[in-house]
py3Dmol code that shows the C-alpha trace and the ligand (Angstrom):
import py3Dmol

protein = """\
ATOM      1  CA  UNK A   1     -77.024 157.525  54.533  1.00  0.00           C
ATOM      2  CA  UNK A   2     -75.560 157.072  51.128  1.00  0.00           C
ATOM      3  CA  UNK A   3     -72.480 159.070  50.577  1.00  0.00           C
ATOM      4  CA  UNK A   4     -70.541 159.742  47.308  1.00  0.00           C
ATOM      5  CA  UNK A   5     -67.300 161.070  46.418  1.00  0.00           C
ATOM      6  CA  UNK A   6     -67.407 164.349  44.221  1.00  0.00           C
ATOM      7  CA  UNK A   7     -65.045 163.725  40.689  1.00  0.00           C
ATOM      8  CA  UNK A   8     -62.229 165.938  42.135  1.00  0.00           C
ATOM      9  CA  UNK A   9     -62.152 163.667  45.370  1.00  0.00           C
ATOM     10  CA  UNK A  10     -61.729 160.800  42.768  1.00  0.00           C
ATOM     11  CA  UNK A  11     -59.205 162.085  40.879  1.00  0.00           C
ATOM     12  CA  UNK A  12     -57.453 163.097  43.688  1.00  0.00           C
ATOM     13  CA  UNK A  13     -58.139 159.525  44.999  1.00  0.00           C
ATOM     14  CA  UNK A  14     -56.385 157.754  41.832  1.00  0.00           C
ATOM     15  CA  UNK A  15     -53.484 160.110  42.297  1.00  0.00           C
ATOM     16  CA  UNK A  16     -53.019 159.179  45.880  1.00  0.00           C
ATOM     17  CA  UNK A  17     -53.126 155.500  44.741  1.00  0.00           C
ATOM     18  CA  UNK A  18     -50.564 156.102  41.830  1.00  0.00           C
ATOM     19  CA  UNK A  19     -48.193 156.768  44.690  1.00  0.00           C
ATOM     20  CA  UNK A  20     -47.886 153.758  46.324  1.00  0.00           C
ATOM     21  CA  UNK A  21     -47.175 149.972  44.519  1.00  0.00           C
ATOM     22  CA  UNK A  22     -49.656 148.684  46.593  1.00  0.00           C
ATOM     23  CA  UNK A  23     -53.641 149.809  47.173  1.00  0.00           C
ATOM     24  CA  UNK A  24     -53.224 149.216  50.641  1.00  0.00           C
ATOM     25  CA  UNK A  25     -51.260 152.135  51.110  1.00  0.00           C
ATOM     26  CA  UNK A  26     -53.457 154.124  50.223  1.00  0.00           C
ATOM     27  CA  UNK A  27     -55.775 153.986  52.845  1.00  0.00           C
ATOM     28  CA  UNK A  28     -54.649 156.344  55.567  1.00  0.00           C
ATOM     29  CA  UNK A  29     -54.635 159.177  52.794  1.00  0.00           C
ATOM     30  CA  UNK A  30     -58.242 158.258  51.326  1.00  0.00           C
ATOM     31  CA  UNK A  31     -59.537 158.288  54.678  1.00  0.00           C
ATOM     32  CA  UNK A  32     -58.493 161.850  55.149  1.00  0.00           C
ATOM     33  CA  UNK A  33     -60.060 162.968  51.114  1.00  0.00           C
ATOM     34  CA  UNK A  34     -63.302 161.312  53.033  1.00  0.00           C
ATOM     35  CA  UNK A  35     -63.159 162.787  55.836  1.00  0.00           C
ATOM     36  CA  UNK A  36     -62.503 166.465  54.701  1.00  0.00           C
ATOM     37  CA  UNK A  37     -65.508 165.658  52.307  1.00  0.00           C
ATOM     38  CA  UNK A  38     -68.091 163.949  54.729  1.00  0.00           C
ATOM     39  CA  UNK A  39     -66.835 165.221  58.277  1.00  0.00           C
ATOM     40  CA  UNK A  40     -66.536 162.127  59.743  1.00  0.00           C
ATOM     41  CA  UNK A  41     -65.394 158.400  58.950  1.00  0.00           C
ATOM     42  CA  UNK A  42     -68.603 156.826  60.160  1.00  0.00           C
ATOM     43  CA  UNK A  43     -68.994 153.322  59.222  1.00  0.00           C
ATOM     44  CA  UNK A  44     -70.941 153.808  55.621  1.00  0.00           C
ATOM     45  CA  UNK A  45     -68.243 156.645  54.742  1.00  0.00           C
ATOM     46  CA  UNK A  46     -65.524 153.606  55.631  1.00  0.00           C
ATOM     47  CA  UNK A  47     -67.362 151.219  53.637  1.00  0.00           C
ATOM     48  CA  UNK A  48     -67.798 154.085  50.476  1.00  0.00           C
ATOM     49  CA  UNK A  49     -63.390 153.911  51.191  1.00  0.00           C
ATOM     50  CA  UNK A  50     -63.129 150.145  51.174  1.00  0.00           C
ATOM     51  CA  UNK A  51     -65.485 149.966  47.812  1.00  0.00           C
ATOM     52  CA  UNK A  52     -63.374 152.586  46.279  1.00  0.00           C
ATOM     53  CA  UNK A  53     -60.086 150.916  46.990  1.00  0.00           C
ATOM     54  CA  UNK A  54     -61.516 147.537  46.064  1.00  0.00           C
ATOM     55  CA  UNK A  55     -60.707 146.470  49.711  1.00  0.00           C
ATOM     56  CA  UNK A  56     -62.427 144.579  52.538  1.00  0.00           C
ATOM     57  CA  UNK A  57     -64.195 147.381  55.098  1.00  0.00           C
ATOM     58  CA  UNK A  58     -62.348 145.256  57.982  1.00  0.00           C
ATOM     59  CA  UNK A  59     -59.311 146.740  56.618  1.00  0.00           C
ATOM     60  CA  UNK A  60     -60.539 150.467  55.961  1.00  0.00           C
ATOM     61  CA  UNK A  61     -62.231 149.850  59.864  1.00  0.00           C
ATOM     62  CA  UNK A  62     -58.652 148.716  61.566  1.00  0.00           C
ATOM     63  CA  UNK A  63     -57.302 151.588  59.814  1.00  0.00           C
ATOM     64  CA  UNK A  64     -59.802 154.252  60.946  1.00  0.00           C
ATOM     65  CA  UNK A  65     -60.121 152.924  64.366  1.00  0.00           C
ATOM     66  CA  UNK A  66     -56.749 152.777  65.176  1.00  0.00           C
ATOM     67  CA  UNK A  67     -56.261 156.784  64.788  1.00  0.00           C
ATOM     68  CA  UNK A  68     -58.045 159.297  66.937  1.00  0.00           C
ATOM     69  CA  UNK A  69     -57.571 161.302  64.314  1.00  0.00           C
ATOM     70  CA  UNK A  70     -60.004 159.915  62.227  1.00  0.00           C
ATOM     71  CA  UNK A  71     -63.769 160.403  63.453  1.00  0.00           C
ATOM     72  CA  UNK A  72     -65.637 157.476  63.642  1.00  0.00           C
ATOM     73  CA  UNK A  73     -68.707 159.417  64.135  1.00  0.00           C
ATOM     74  CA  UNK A  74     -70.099 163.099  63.852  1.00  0.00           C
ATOM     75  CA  UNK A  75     -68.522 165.258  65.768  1.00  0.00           C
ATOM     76  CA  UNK A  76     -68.460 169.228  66.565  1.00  0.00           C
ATOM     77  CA  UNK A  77     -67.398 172.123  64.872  1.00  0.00           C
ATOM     78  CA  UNK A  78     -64.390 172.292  66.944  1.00  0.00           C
ATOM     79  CA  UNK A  79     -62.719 168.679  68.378  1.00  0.00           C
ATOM     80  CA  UNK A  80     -60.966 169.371  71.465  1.00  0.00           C
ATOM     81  CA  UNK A  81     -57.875 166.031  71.406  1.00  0.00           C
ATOM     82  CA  UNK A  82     -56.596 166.302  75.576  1.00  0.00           C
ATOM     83  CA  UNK A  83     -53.377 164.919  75.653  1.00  0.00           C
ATOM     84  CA  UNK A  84     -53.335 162.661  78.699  1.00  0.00           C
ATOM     85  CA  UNK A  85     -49.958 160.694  77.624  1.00  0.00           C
ATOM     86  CA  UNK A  86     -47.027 160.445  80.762  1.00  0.00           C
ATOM     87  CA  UNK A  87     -45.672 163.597  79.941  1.00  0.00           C
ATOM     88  CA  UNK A  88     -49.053 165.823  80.079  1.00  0.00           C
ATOM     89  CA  UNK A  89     -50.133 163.812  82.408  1.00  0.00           C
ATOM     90  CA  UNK A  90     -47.280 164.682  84.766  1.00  0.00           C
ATOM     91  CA  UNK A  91     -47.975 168.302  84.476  1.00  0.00           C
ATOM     92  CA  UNK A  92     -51.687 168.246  84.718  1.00  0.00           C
ATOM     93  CA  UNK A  93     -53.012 166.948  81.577  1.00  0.00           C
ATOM     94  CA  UNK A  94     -56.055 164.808  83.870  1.00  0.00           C
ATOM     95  CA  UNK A  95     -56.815 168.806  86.066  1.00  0.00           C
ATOM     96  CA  UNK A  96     -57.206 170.478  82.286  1.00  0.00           C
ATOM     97  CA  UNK A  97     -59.607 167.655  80.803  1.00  0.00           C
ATOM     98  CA  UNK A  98     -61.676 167.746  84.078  1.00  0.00           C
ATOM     99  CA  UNK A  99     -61.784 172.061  83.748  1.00  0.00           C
ATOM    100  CA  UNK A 100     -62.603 171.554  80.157  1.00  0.00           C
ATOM    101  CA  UNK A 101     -65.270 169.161  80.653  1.00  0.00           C
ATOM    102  CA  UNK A 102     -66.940 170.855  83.702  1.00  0.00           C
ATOM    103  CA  UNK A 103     -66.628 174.004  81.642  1.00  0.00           C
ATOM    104  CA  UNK A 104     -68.623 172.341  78.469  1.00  0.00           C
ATOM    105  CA  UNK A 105     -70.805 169.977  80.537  1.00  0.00           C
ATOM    106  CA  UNK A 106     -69.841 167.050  79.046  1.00  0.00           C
ATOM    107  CA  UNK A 107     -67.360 163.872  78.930  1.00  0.00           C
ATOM    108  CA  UNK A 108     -64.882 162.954  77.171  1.00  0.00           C
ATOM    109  CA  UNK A 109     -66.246 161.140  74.149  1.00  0.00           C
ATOM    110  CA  UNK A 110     -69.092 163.469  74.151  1.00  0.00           C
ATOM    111  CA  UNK A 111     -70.504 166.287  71.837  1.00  0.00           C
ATOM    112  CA  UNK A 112     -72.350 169.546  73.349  1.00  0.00           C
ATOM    113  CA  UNK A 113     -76.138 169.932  72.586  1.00  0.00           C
ATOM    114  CA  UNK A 114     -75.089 172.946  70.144  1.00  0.00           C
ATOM    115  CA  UNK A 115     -72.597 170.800  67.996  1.00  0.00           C
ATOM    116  CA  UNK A 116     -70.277 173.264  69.183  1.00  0.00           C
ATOM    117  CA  UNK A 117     -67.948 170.949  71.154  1.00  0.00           C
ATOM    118  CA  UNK A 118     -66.226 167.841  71.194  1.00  0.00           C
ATOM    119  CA  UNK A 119     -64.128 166.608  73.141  1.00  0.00           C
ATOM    120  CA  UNK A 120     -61.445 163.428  72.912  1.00  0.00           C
ATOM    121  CA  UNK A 121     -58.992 162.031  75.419  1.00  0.00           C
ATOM    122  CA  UNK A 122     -55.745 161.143  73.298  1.00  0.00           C
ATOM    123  CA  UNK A 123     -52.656 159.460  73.225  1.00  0.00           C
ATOM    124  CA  UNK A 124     -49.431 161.431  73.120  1.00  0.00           C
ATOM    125  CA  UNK A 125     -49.755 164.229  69.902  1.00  0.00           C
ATOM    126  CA  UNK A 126     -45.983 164.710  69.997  1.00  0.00           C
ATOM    127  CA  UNK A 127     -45.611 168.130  71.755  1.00  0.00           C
ATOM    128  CA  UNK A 128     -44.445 166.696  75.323  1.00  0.00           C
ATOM    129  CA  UNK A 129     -41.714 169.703  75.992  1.00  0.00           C
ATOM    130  CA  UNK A 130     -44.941 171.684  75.756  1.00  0.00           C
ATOM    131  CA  UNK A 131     -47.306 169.700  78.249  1.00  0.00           C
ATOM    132  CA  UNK A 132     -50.345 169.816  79.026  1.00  0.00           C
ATOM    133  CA  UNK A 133     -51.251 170.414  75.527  1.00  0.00           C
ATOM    134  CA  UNK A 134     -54.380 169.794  73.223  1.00  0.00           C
ATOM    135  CA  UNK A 135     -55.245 170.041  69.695  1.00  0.00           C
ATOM    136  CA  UNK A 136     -57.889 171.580  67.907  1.00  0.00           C
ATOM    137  CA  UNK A 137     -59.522 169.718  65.012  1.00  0.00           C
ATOM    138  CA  UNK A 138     -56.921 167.728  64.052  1.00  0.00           C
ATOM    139  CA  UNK A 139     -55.097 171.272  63.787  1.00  0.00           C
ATOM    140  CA  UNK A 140     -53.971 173.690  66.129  1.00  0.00           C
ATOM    141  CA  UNK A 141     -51.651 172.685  69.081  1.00  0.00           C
ATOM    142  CA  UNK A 142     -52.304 175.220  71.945  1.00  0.00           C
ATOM    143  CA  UNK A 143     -49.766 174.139  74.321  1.00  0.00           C
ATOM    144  CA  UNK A 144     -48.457 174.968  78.337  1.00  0.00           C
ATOM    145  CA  UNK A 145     -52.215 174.512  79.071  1.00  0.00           C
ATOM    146  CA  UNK A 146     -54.085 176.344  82.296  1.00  0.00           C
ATOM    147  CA  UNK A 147     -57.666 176.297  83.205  1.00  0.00           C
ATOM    148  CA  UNK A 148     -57.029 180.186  82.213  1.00  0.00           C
ATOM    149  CA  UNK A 149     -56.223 179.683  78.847  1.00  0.00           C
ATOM    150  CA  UNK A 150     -58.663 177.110  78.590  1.00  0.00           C
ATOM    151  CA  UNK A 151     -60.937 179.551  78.821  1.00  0.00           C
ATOM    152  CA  UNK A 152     -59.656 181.641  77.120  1.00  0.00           C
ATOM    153  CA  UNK A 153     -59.551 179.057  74.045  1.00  0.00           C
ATOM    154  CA  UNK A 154     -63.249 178.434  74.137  1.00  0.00           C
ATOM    155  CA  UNK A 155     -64.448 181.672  74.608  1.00  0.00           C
ATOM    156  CA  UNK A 156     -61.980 182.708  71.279  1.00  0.00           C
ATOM    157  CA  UNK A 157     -63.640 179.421  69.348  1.00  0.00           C
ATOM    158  CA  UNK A 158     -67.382 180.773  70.770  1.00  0.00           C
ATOM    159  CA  UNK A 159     -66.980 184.187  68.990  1.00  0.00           C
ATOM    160  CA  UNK A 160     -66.026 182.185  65.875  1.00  0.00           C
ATOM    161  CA  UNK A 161     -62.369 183.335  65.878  1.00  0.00           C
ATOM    162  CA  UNK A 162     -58.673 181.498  65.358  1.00  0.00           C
ATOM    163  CA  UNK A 163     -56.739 180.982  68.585  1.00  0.00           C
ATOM    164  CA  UNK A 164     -53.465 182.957  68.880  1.00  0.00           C
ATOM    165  CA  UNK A 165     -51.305 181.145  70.419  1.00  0.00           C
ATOM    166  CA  UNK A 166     -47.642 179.755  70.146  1.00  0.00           C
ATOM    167  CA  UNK A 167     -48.843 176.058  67.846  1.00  0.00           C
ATOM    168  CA  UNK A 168     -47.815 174.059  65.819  1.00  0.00           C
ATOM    169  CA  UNK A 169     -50.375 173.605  62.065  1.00  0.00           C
ATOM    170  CA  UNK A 170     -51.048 169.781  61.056  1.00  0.00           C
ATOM    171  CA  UNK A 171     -50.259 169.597  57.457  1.00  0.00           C
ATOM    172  CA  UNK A 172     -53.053 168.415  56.729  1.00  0.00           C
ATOM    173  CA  UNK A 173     -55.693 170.883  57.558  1.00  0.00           C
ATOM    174  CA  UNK A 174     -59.770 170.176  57.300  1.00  0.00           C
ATOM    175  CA  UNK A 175     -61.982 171.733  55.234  1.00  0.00           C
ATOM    176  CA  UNK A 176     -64.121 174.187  56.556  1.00  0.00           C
TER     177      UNK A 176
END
"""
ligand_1 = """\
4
FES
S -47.438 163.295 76.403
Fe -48.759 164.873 75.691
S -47.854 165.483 73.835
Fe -46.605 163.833 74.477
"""
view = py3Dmol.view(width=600, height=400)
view.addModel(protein, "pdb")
view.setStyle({"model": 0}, {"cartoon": {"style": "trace"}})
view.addModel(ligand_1, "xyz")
view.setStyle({"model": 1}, {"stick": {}})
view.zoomTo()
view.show()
């Protein structure tokens, strides 16, 4: 698929790039402008990055692969980031991605048949007073997990609604 940047997502590109002295820098920002655009990072939306910057794709690919936070392919409506680090780990972080995954019927890796529902196994997100945690889209932290509030959260997600619970907002929010 061929996909194009809009004219605001350029100019807000060339601002992002008048930041830094070098191009390079640039890329961890223009990955997020592409994926709140696109979705996703897939491979052609990393190469549509690299020609934009004027740099190799191996770059823009080391880059996006490195981060969980970037999705290197489509994903659900709502991406569900288990934190399985030492900490959440420790207190259960392994029981709460098994619940979740027996509740959605799949895997970690894996997208539900309704597009609903992904879900990722992640490195430490930074909240590890507050394990087992996950995060929401690259969003919400809903922290001191249970299998109860589990449920809870993706039962609140189903009926299209924002979870209420104590989190912590990413700065950089997606675009809905
Ligand atoms: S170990 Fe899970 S947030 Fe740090």
């Amino acid at each position: 698929m061929a996909y194009e940047f809009t004219e605001e997502d350029l100019q807000e590109i060339e601002k992002i790039k008048a930041k830094y002295p070098e191009v390079k820098a640039a890329t961890l920002p223009v990955l997020w402008v592409a994926q709140n655009r696109f979705g996703h990072v897939e491979p052609d939306v990393q190469k549509l990055v690299a020609d934009t910057l004027g740099l190799p794709q191996a770059h823009v690919h080391g880059v996006a692969s490195f981060y969980t936070q970037y999705y290197k392919e489509k994903k659900g409506e709502h991406v569900l980031d288990v934190c399985t680090c030492l900490s959440c780990q420790l207190c259960g972080g392994y029981d709460i991605l098994e619940h979740l995954e027996n509740k959605l019927g799949i895997k970690a890796g894996e997208t539900t048949e309704d597009g609903k529902f992904s879900i990722q196994e992640v490195e430490c997100l930074g909240a590890c007073g507050y394990a087992p945690m996950l995060q929401v889209t690259n969003d919400q932290y809903v922290n001191n997990l249970t299998p109860e509030k589990v449920d809870d959260l993706i039962e609140t997600l189903k009926a299209g609604k924002e979870p209420e619970y104590d989190q912590i907002g990413m700065p950089l929010r997606k675009v809905k």
